[in-house]
N, C-alpha and C positions, 0 to 999 in steps of 0.2 A: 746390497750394501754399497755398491760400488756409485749405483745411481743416486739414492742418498744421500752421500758425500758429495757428489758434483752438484747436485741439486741445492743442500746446502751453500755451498761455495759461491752459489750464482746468487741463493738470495742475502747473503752475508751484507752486501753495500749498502741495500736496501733498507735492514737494519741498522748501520750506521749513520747511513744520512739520518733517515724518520724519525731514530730515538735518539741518538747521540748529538749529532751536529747538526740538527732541525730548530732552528731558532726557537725559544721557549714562546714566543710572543705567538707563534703559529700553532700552538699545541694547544688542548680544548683546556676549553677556560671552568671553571663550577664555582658558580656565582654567588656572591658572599651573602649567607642565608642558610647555605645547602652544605657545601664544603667548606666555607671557610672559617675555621674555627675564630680565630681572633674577629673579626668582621660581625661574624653571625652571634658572636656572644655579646660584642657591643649593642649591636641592633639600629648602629647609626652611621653615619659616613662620618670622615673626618670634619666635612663642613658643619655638621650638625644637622644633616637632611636624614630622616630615616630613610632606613635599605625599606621596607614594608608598608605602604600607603595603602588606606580605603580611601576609595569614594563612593558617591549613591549618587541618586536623583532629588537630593533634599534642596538645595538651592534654584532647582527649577520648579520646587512646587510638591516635586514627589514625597514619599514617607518610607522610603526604604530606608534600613541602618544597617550597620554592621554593632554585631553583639558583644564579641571579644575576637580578637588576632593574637595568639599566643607565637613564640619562636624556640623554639628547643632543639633536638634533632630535626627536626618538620616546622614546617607554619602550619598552621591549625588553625584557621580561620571561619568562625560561625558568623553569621548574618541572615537577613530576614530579608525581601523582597515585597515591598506592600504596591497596593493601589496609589494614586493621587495624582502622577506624572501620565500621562499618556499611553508612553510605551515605557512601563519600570524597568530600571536599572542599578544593580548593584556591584562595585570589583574591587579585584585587590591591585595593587603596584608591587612592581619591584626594580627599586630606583638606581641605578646601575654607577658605582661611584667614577669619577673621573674629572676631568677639566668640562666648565660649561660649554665650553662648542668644540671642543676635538675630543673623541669617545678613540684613538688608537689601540687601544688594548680591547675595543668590543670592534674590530672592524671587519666584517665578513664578507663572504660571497653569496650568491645564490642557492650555489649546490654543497653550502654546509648546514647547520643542522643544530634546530633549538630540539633538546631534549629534555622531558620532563618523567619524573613519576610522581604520579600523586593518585586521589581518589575521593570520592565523597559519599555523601549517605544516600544519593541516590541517582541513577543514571541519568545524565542528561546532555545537552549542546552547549560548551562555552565557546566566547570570544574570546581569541588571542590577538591580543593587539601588541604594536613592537611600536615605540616612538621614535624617531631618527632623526638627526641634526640635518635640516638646508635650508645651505648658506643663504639662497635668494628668499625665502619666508620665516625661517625660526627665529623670534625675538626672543632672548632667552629667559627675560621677563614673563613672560607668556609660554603657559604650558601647551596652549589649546595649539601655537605656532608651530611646535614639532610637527613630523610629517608622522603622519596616524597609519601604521598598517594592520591589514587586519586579514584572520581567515578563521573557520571554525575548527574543534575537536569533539570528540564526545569522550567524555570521564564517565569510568564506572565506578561501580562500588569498591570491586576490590581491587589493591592496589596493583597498576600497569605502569608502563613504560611507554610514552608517545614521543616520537620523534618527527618534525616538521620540516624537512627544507626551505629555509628562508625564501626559496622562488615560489613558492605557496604563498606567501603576504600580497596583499594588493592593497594599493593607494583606495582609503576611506572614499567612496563619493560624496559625503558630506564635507570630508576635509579641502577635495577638489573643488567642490562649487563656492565654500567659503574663499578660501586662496585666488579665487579664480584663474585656476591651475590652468593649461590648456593640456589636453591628453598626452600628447607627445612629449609633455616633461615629467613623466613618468619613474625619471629613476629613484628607488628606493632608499638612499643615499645610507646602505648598511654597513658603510666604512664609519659611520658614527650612529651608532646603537644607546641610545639613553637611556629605556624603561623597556620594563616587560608587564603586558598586563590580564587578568584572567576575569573576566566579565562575564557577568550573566544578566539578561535582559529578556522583555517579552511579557506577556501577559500570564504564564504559565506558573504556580507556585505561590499565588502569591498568599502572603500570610503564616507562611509554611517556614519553621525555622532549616536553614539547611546547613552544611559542613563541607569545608573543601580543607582538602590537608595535602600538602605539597613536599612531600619529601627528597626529592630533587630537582636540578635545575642546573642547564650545562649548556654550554654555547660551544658546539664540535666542527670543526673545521673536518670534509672530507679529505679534503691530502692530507693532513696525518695518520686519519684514521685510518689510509691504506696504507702508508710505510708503517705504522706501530702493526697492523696484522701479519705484514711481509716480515716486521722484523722478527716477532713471535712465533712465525713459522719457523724461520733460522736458525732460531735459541733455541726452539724445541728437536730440531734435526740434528744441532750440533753436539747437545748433551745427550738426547735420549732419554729424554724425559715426556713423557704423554703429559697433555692438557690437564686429560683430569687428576691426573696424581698432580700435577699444581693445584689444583684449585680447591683438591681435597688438602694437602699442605699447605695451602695458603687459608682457608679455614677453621683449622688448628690455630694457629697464631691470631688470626682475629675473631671475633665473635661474630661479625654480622659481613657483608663484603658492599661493595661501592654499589654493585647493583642492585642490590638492592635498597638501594635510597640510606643508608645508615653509617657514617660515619666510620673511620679505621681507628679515627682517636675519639670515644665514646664522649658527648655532652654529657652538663647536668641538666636535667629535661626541666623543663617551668613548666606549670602547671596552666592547660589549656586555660582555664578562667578561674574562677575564686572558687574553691572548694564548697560554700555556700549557692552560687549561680552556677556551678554545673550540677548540683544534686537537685537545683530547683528546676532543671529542664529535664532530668531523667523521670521525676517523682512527674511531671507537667503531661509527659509522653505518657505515663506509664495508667494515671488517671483518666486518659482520655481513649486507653485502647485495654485497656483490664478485664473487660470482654470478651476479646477475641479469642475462640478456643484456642487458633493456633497458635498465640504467645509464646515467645520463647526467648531465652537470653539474645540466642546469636541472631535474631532478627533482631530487636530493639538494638544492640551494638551496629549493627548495619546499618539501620536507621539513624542513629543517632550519630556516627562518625564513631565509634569506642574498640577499643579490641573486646574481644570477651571477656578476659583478666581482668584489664583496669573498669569495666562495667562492673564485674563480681565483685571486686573490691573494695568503689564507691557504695555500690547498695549495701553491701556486708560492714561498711564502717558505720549506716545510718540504721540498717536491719540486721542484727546479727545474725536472724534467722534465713538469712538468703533471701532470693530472687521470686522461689515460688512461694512463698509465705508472704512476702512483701503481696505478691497477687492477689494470695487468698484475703488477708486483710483487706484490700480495696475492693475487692469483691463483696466481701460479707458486710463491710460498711452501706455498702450500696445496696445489700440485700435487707438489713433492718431497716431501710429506708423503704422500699417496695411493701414491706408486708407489714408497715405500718398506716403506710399510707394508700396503695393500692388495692387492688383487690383479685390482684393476678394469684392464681394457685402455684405450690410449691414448685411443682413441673416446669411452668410457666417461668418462674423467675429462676431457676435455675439452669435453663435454656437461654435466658435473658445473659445471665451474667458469665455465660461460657461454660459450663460444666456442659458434659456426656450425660450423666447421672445423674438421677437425685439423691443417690444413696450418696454421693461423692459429696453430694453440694450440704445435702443433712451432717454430714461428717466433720466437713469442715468448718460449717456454722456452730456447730455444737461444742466443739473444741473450742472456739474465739468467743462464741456469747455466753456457754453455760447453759443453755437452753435448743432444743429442735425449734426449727422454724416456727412452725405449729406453736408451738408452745410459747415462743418469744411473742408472736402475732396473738395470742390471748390477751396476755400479760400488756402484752399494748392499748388493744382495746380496750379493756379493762380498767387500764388508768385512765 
């Protein structure tokens, strides 16, 4: 008990500096998009610059686009990566609001730390690119003049948490050889942070519609991050209160918590794309793999970027009969088409269109035509 208390007492200052009288300007910043409600619900800077930019490859020739960029709790961002450019390329921005050449409120070090969670529908390599103000090259007319840094991550499907120390970025060699930088001018000039950006490039996917959804986004300075744990240590030795009895009382009180990417004061969520143009890409997915024995909800929400709920839900407002009927339908459409026109036997097209059984696949035809396969395949010929 006795150690404890002095133990406390030693880290007590600790917590005073780091959370109390630790200048707010040094404390981690969550970048308006992600935390910042008034910010993230406008969806524009005071200049009228949006927080959220695409770009592609289409002004050099390429054919890549972005599909919809939705902002809610998350950015929700679908996009396509085509052929035409060389090496294709498609990203997103996130345009960092402040003065055009002094970024002081984004001004870091090396050994602090861009943190993100997010996830997409399918594992991959993006480029993280940081844009930075210097003084000797950035015209602020010219985007391409910021100083371009860049390093890779790999996003998974389901949603993580990646944390980067800014001394991981390294100066673009294309932005070097344009500038004609000479090596030794090297500094990253991260006391003026302009953009953040999340790019995907390469020959890989292409044609393939994909999804990246970003539910946070935080700019962490490490010396805070160690006085705010010294000071949580303090508080929790002086009260006698265990971690987890907070975070289970602090869970009570809110619904969802910061780490997990989700607001304390809940948005109203907008709707990733038009109710219309996202049932047209589930029904788009769900025709082209209707097949597959192994089908199943929580793959195609994987796929597609969706939770399983709000998948059940879109299919259930356009099928009321659910998810596997919506199947069987695209199956047996597909199956009157085969034994009208082919001359593959019932086994045959049954094993085609994903069933185990034939007794399964007889079953469910029978039910949707009114007629056994056999029987439909007469009546066709026949007319």
């Amino acid at each position: 008990m006795l150690t404890k208390i002095l133990l406390s007492i030693f880290l007590l200052p600790f917590y005073i500096y780091g959370v109390l009288l630790l200048p707010s300007e040094n404390k981690a910043i969550y970048l308006p998009g992600v935390e910042a409600d008034a910010m993230w619900k406008n969806h524009t800077l005071p200049t009228g610059v949006p927080l959220w930019i695409t770009f592609d490859d289409n002004h050099e020739g390429g054919s890549s686009g972005n599909i919809a960029c939705s902002v809610s709790d998350s950015v929700q961002w679908i996009y396509c990566k085509k052929p035409g450019f060389p090496w294709p390329y498609i990203g997103l921005s996130l345009v960092l609001p402040g003065d055009t050449v002094s970024y002081n409120q984004y001004s870091y070090k090396k050994d602090d730390s861009l943190v993100m969670v997010l996830r997409s529908n399918h594992e991959s390599t993006i480029k993280l690119q940081m844009a930075t103000y210097d003084p000797l090259f950035t015209n602020p007319d010219d985007d391409r003049s910021y100083r371009v840094l860049e390093t890779y991550i790999t996003v998974k499907k389901e949603n993580h948490r990646v944390a980067v120390p800014l001394g991981e970025f390294k100066t673009a060699a294309w932005w070097m050889q344009r500038y004609k930088v000479p090596p030794e001018k090297n500094d990253l000039h991260l006391d003026a942070i302009w953009r953040i950006e999340w790019e995907f490039d390469g020959p890989d996917r292409l044609g393939k519609i994909d999804t990246l959804i970003i539910s946070r986004v935080e700019l962490k300075r490490q010396s805070s991050k160690n006085a705010y744990i010294l000071g949580i240590m303090a508080i929790t030795m002086l009260t006698g209160i265990g971690i987890r009895r907070k975070i289970t009382n602090r869970k009570k009180i809110t619904s969802a918590t910061v780490d997990a990417g989700i607001p304390t004061q809940p948005l109203q969520p907008m709707p990733l794309v038009t109710e219309a143009g996202e049932w047209e890409r589930v029904l788009s997915y769900l025709q082209n793999n209707y097949f597959n024995a192994e089908l199943n909800l929580q793959k195609v929400a994987a796929e597609l970027g969706f939770s399983e709920s709000r998948l059940s839900r879109l299919i259930n407002e356009h099928n009321p009969d659910g998810f596997r009927s919506l199947i069987h339908d695209l199956r047996i459409t597909e199956a009157k088409r085969l034994l009208s026109e082919t001359e593959l036997n019932i086994s045959e097209i049954a094993f085609k269109l994903g069933y185990a059984a034939s007794s399964h696949f007889n079953r469910e035809f029978k039910q949707r035509a009114g007629s056994t396969p056999s029987g439909f395949r007469k009546e066709s010929v026949s007319a």
